[in-house]
N, C-alpha and C positions, 0 to 999 in steps of 0.2 A: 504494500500500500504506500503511496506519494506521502512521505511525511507530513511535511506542509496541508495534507488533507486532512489528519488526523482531528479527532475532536479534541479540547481544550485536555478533558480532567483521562485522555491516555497520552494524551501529550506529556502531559505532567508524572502519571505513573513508569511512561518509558523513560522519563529523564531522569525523575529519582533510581531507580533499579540500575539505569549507567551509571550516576554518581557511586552508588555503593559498591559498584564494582569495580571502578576505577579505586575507590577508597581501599577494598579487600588489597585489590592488584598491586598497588603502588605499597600497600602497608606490607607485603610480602616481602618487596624487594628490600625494606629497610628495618623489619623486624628481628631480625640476629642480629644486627648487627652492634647491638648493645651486649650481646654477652656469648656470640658462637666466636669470638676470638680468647677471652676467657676459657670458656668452655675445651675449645681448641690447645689454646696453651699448656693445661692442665692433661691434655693429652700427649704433651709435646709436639705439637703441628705448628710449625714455627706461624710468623704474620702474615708474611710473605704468601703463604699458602693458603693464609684462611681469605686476607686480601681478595686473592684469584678466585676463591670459592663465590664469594661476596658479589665482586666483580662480574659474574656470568650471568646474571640477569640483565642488567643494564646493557651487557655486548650481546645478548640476543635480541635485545626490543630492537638494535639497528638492524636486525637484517630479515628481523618477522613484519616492520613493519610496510616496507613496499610490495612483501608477499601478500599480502594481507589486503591489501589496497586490492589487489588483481583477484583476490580472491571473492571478495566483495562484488566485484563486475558480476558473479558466477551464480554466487552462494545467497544464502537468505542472512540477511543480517540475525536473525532471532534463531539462527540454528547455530550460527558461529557465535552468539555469547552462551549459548547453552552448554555446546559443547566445552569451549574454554573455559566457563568457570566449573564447567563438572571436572574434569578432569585436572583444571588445578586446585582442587578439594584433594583430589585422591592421591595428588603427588603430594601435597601440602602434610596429609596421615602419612602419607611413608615417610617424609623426613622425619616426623619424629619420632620413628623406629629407630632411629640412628643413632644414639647413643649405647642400645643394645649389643652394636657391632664393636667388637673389640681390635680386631685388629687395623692399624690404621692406615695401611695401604688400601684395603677395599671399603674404608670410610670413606676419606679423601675421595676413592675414583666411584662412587657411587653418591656423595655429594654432591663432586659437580656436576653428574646425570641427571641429579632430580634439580639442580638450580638451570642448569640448563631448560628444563622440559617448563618450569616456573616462568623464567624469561621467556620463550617459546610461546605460551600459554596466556603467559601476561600483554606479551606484544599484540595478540589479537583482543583481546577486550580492551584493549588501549585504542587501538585505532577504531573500532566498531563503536567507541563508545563517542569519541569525535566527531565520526563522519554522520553516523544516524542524528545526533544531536544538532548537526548543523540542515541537515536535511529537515530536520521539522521546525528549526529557526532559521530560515533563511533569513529575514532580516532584524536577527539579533543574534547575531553571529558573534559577536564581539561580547558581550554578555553571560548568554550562555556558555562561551567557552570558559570565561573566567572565572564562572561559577564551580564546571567542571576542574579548572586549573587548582581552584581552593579547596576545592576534595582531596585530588591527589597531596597536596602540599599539604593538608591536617595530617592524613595518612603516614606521610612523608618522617613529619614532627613527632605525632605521637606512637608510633607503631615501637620505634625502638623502646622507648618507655614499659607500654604493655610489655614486649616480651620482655625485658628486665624486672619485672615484676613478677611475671610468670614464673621466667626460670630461678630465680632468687627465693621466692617465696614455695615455690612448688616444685618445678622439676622441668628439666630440657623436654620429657615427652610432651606434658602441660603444656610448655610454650608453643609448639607449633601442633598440638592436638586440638585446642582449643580454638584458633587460627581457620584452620583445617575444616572444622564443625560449622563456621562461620558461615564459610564458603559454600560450604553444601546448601544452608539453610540460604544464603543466597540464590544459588543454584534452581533449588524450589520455586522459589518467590521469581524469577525468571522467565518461568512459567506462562505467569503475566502481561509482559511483554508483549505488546504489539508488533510484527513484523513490520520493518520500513524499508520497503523498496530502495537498495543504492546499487543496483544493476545495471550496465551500461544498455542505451535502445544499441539493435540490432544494427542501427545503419551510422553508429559511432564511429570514428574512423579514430584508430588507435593514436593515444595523446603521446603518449607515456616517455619516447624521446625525444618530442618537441618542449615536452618541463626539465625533462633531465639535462638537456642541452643548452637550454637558456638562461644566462645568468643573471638577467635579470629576476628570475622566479626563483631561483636556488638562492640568491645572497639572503632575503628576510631569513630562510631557513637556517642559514653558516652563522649568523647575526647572533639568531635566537641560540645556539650550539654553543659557540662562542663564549655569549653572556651565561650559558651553564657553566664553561668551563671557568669562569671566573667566580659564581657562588660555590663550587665544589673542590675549587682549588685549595681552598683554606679548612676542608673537613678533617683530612687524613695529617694534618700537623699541625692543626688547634692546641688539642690537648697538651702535648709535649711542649708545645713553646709557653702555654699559659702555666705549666707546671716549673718551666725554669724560671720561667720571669715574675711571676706572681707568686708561686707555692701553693699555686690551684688545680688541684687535677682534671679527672677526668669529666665530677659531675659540675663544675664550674663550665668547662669547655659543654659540655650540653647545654647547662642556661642560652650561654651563647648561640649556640647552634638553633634552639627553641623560639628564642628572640628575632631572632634572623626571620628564622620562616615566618614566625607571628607576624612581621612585617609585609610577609610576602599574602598571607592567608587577609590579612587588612587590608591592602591595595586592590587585589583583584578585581573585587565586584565591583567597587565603586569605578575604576578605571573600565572595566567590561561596558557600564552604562554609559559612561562618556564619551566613548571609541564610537556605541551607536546611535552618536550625535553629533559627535565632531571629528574632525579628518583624524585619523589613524596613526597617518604620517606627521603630526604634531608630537603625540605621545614619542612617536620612536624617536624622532630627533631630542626630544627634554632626556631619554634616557642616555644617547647617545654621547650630551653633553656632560649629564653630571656624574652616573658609574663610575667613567675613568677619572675623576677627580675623588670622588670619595674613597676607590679604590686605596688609592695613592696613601691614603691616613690608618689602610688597616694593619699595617706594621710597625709602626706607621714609619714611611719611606724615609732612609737617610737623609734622601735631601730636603726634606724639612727641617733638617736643623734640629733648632732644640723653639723653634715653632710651637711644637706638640710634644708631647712625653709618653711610652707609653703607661697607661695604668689599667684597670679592670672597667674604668668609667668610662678609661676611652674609645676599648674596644666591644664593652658592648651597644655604643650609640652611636657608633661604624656600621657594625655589622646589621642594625634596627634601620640603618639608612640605607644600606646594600638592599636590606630586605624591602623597602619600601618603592627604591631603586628597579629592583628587577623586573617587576613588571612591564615596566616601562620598557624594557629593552626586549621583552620575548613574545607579550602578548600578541601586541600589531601585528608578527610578522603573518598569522594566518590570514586572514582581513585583508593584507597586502597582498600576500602572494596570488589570491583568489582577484583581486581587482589588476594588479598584473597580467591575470591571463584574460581576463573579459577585455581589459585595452588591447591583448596583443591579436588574440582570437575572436573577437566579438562575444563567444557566449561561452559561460561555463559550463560544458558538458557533465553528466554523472559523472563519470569516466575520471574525468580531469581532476574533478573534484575532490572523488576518492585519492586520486595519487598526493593530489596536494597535502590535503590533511595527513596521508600517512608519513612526509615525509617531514612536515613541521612535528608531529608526534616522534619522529625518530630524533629529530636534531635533539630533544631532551637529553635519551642516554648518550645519545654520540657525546654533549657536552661533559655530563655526570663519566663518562670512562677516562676519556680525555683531561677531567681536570684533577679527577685524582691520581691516575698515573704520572702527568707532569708531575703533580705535587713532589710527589715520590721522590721522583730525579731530581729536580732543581733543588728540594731540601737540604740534598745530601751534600750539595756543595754551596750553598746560602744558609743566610741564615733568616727565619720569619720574613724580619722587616726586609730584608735582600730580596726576596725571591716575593713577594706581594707586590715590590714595587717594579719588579720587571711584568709583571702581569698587568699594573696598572698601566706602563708604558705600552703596551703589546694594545692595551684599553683605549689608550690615544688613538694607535696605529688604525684600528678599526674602527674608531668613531670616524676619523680620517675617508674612509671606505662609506661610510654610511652617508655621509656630504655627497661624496663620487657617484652614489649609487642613487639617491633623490633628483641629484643632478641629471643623473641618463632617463630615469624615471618620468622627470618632467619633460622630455626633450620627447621622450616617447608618445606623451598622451597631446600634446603639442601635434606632432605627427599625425597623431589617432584622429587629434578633430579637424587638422585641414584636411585629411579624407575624407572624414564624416564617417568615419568606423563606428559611430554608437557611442562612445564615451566620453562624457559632457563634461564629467568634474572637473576641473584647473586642480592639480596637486596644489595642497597646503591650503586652498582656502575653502573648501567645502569637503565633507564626506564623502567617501566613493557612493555610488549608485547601490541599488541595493542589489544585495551580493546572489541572489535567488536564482536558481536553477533553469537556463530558460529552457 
């Protein structure tokens, strides 16, 4: 069924059932990760390793998610969140068989089969739950995403919590049994669900290397990728740097971390509602401008001198402005990339559509991989404020790119109206058109 046809109160039940799942989904990937390194050590499985375990969710959402877009063309959207969240319930119970197994070679390689199958699993209800979402709000695109966006990011905050709670108070089966139960009873309630039509018509003529080759649709999404790598840069050497410098460990560096997102879970809606009222391309340039300057204070950078100091107050009203910050730099780019192609192509096909969302849904983990492997490497020869302030510079370089790219942007739709291709907006001073399926 045409989303967009749907009536108001299944509109609403199919939108709540994505959120919870995107909620379940996203709370997976960051639910050990408060204490299966613990857990791990105590086994002797050095960081390194549990790191990689951690790590294989987020490098499967990059390559489940333009599978998932094509598969979409094919399949019923309400068969494909069935399936994946059934089946990441069932892997969800087998992890926490895992502690059962003793030896820790076939831990380790059966770990990362079931975090594999978790990212796998996770990638399709991440994209399915975008694309249907945008399909029955075409013109509040902007909105409903960042509603969605505020789900996952609770999830994000509070999930490692819960299972440190679980496992602390009860037991490693607990923590991902209970996870697991969730899932299921999700599962159920999925049920529910209205199927929405995001199948390409029969006489679509395939998009899929006129986006992948275009850079001007691919940069909102590097933009967005980018600015993960810059909130995820500072996860994986938080705690150690606030432990030397402060005498704060681990649960200090989580305030922080919780703060941050708070920030991020406070901006979204209210920026979702403004995006579908005012141009798009306003939002990304304010973030453009200020990220890589706030950046610059979260170490805060040598060359500031003695400007700034660091203390505990400094950094967590850094990191509360990052968090308020990122929006701004990730939201717009779906909203873009989708008016991008109605300038370039005249109309947004299904087809297109799906690919687009799936690939701004991947730019996420591609960032989350990328910023904490950097971390890694540059830590090991920096120190905090050293190596935050070459990322803040790196922040210039690509604000630098986003000027470049507003600029071809404009030059484009310029173009678009002495043809008379259909697209009226002037970038920067009004809204794109509404973004609806034609």
């Amino acid at each position: 069924m045409d989303g967009n046809a749907l009536p108001f109160k299944w509109k609403i039940t199919n939108f709540t059932v994505l959120n919870l799942a995107l909620f379940v989904s996203y709370g997976l990937f960051s639910l050990p990760g408060s204490f299966l390194p613990l857990y791990n050590l105590d086994r002797s499985i050095s960081l390194d390793i549990t790191g990689a375990i951690l790590g294989a969710v987020p490098f499967c959402y990059i390559f489940m998610c333009p599978i998932v877009a094509k598969m979409l063309d094919r399949w019923s959207s309400k068969a494909l969140l069935l399936l994946s969240t059934g089946l990441v319930s069932f892997v969800t119970v087998l992890f926490s068989l895992m502690g059962y197994i003793q030896h820790n070679l076939l831990y380790i390689s059966l770990s990362f089969v079931l975090r594999i199958c978790q990212g796998l699993l996770g990638g399709v209800i991440d994209v399915v739950a975008f694309t249907v979402t945008a399909k029955m709000f075409p013109n509040n695109i902007a909105l409903t995403t960042a509603i969605v966006e505020t789900s996952l990011n609770m999830a994000i905050a509070a999930s490692p919590y819960i299972g440190a709670a679980l496992y602390e108070n009860v037991s490693f089966l607990v923590a991902f049994l209970v996870p697991g139960g969730a899932i299921f009873l999700l599962f159920l309630v999925s049920f529910l669900v209205k199927d929405v039509d995001c199948r390409k018509d029969q006489s679509e003529v395939n998009s899929t290397r006129s986006i992948l080759t275009d850079p001007l649709l691919i940069f909102p999404a590097w933009h967005c990728a980018f600015s993960q790598i810059l909130l995820n840069f500072y996860i994986p050497i938080l705690a150690p740097y606030t432990e030397a410098t402060f005498d704060k460990g681990a649960v200090f560096a989580g305030i922080c971390l919780l703060i941050n997102t708070a920030g991020i879970i406070i901006v979204s809606p209210f920026l979702g509602y403004l995006m579908d009222r005012f141009n798009p391309y306003i939002f990304l340039i304010i973030g453009a401008v200020t990220l890589p300057v706030t950046y610059l204070f979260v170490g805060p950078s040598p060359i500031l001198g003695e400007m700034i100091t660091a203390s505990p107050t400094q950094l967590i009203t850094v990191l509360a402005l990052i968090g308020f910050e990122m929006p701004l730099a990730c939201y717009p780019s779906l909203i873009i990339m989708n008016d991008i192609y109605k300038v370039r192509y005249k109309a947004l096909t299904p087809s297109a559509q799906n690919l687009i969302t799936s690939i701004y849904c991947g730019s996420f983990p591609v960032g989350a991989f990328l910023g904490v492997v950097s971390a890694g490497f540059i830590s090991r020869y920096m120190t905090f404020g050293q190596s935050t302030q070459i990322m803040g510079f790196l922040a210039i370089l690509q604000s630098l790119f986003v000027f470049l790219f507003l600029f071809l942007t404009l030059r484009l739709k310029k173009s678009s109206a002495a043809e008379k291709c259909g697209e009226e907006t002037p970038l920067l001073r009004e809204r794109p058109t509404s973004l609806a399926t034609h």
